[in-house]
C-alpha positions in Angstrom: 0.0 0.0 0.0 1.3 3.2 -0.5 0.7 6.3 1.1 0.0 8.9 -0.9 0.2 12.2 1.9 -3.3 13.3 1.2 -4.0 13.7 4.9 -6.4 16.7 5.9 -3.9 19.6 6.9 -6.8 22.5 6.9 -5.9 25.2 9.1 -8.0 25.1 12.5 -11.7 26.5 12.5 -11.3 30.5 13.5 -13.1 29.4 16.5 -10.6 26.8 17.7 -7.1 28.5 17.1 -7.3 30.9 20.0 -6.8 33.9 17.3 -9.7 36.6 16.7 -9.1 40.1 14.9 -10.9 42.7 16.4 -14.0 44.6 14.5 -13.2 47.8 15.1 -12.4 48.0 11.2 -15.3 46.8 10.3 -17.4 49.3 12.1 -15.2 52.0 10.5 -17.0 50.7 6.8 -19.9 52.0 7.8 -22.2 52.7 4.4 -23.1 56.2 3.8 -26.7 57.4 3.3 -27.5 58.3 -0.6 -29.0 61.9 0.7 -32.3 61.4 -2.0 -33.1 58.5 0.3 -33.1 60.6 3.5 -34.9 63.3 1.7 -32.2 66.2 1.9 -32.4 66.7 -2.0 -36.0 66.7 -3.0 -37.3 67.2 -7.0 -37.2 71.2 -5.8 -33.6 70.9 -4.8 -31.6 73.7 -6.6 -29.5 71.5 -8.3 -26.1 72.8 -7.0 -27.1 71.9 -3.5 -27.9 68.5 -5.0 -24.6 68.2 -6.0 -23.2 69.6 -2.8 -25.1 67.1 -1.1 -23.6 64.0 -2.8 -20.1 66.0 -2.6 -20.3 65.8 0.7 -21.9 62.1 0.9 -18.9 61.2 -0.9 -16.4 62.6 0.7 -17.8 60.8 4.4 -17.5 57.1 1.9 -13.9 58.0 1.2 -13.1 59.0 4.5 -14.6 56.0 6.4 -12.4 54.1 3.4 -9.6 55.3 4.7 -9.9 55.1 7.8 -11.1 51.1 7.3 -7.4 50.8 5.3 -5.4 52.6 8.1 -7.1 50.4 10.5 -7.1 47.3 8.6 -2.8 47.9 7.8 -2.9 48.4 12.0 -4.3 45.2 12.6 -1.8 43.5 9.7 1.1 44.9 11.9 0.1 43.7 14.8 -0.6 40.6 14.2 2.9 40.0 12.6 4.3 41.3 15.6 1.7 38.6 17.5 -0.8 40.9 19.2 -4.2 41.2 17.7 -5.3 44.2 20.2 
């Protein structure tokens, strides 16, 4: 008989190794509102404000992106140094 070596080496359920990141990034991802769907621009919106309201809405989406990377390149540090907190 010969033994081939296709034994189950899967890493460990997340659950089982010990390891959790936190979800602090996560939280940071948080969507941002479209502002037609909160009713702040209306079909009587001067258009400019329209567009200053999406300017705006867009500018919170890129911020909370980078604050998700900054937080995310964080945790990747810290784990390689062996601390997840």
């Amino acid at each position: 008989m010969i033994l081939s070596g296709c034994g189950h080496f899967a890493a460990p359920p997340a659950k089982s190794n010990g390891f959790q990141l936190s979800r602090e990034c996560e939280h940071l991802a948080a969507n941002v509102a479209d502002p037609l769907d909160e009713g702040r621009i209306t079909q009587r919106t001067d258009p400019k404000l329209a567009v200053g309201e999406y300017r705006v809405a867009l500018g919170t989406a890129n911020d909370n992106l980078t604050a998700t990377r900054t937080c995310q390149q964080g945790q990747r540090v810290r784990v390689g140094k062996g601390s997840a907190k």
